[in-house]
C-alpha positions as CSV (number, residue, x, y, z in Angstrom):
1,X,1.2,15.3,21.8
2,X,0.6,11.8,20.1
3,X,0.6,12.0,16.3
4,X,-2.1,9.7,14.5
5,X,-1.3,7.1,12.1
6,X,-3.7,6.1,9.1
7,X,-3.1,2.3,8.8
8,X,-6.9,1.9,7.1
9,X,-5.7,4.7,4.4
10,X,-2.4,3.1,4.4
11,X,-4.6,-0.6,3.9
12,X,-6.3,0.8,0.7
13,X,-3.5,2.8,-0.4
14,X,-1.7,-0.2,-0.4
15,X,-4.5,-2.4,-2.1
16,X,-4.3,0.1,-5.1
17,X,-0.9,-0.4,-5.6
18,X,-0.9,-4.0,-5.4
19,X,-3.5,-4.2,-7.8
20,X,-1.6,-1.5,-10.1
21,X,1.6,-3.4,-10.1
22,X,-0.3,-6.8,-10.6
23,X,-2.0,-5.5,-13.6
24,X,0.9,-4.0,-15.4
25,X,3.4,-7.0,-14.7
26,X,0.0,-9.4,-16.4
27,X,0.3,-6.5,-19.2
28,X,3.7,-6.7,-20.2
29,X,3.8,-10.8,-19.6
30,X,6.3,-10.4,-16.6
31,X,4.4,-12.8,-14.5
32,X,1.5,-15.5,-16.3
33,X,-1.8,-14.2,-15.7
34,X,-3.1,-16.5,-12.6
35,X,-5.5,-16.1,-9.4
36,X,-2.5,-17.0,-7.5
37,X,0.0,-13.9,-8.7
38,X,-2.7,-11.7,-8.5
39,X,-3.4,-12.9,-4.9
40,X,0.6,-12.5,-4.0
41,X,1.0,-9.3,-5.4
42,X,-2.3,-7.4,-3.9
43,X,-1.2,-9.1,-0.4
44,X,2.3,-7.7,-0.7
45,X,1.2,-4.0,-2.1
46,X,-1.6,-4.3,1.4
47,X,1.8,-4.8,3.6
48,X,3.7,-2.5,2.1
49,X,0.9,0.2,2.2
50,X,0.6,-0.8,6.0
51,X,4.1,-0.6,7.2
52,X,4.7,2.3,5.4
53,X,1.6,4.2,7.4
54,X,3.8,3.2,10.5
55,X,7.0,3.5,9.0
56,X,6.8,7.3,7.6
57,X,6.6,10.9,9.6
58,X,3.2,11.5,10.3
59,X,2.0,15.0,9.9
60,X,1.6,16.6,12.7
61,X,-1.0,19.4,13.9
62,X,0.5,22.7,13.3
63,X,1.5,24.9,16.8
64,X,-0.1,27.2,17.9
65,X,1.0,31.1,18.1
């Protein structure tokens, strides 16, 4: 049995937490607050959330008795 992988879930998940990080490294003055750190950051948190929804064990469907 194929298990399925949620790359769209894993696209927004990862969008969140790009967003997240970008906003609390403008916060405590880490990075300067520009369009192009912001754009770096929600791009690298949308990969990460991607290869992770490959990357990890997908659940799988529980068997049957």
């Amino acid at each position: 049995m194929k298990t399925r992988r949620h790359p769209i879930l894993g696209f927004f998940s990862g969008l969140l937490l790009g967003v997240g990080i970008a906003l609390m490294l403008f916060t405590f003055g880490i990075v300067p607050m520009t369009v192009l750190w912001l754009a770096v950051l929600t791009v690298a948190g949308i990969v990460i959330g991607i290869a992770l929804a490959y990357a990890l064990p997908a659940r799988g469907r529980p068997s049957g008795p």
